[in-house]
N, C-alpha and C positions, 0 to 999 in steps of 0.2 A: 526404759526404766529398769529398777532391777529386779531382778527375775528370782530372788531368795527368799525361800520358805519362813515365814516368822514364827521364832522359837526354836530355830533347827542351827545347830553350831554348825557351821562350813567354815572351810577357806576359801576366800574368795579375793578374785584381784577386781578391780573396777576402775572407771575411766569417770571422774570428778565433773566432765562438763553433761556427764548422764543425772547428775545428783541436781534437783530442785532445791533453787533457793528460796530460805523462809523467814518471814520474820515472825519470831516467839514473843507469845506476852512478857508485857516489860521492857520491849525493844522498841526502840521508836526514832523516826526521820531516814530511814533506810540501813537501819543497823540488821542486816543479813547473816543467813547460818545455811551452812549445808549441813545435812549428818552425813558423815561419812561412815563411820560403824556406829552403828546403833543396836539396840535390841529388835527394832524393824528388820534389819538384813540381818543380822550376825546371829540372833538371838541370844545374846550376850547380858547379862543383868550386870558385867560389873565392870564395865566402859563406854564410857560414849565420849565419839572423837571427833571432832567437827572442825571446820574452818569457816574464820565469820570475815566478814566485809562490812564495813561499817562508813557509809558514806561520810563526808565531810560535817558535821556538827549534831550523824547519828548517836545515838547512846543506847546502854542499859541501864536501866533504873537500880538506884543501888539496893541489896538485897541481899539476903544471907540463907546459908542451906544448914538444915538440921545436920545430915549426915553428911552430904556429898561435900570431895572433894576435889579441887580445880587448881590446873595448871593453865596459862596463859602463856602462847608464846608468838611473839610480834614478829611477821614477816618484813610487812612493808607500812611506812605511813609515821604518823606520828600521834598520841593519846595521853590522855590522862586518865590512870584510874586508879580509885579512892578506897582504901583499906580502911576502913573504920573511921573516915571522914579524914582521912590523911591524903593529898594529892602523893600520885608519882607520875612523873612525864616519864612515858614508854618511846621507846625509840625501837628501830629494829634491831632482833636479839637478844630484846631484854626479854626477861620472861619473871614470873610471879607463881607461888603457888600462897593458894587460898585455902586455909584447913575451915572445916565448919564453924558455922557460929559468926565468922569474920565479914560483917558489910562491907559490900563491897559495889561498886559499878565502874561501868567504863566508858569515855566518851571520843570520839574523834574531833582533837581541835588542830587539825591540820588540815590541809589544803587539797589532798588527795587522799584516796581511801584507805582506811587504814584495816590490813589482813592481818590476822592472827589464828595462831591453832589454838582449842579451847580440848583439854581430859580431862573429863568429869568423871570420878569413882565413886560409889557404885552409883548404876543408872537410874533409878529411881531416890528422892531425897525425904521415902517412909521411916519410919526409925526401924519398923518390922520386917519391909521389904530386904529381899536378901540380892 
């Protein structure tokens, strides 16, 4: 696991099949995350960078953030997800950003799993949190 002090800024390299997968409230049917820099390792309050896996007909439940803001960017697979109850089919490549305020969720209605990078700015979605 990894071996960095929380709270403490390093550089640090890491090896992704070290990182636990999780699945976060609002995710549901195998809709997985890793954190990859978080404020856990990094001690970082104003990134968090993860890659999710999302089984075949996993989802996010659509939702919106006071502050935070999010970039989507699709590896592999194929999805839809909904901007303010708006569909878009996500293919590999595409990618979305999501400013606050905007519902949003994501689901995988393909056949095989659907990976994307997920940066969220800043790490906590307090309106005080810095």
């Amino acid at each position: 696991m990894q071996q960095h002090k929380k709270h403490h800024k390093t550089a640090f390299v890491e090896q992704m099949a070290k990182v636990v997968w999780q699945q976060f409230p609002g995710h549901f049917g195998g809709a997985l995350s890793k954190t990859l820099v978080g404020s856990e390792n990094s001690g970082s309050s104003r990134i968090d960078f993860r890659i999710s896996r999302y089984a075949p007909m996993a989802y996010v439940e659509d939702h919106q953030h006071k502050v935070q803001e999010q970039i989507y960017y699709v590896l592999e697979g194929d999805g839809v997800l909904t901007l303010d109850g708006v569909p878009h089919l996500m293919h590999p490549h595409d990618y979305v950003y999501v400013p606050p305020g905007v519902r949003h969720g994501f689901n995988n209605t393909g056949l095989d799993g659907l990976v994307f990078l997920v940066i969220t700015t800043p790490v906590s979605d307090e309106e005080d949190a810095q």
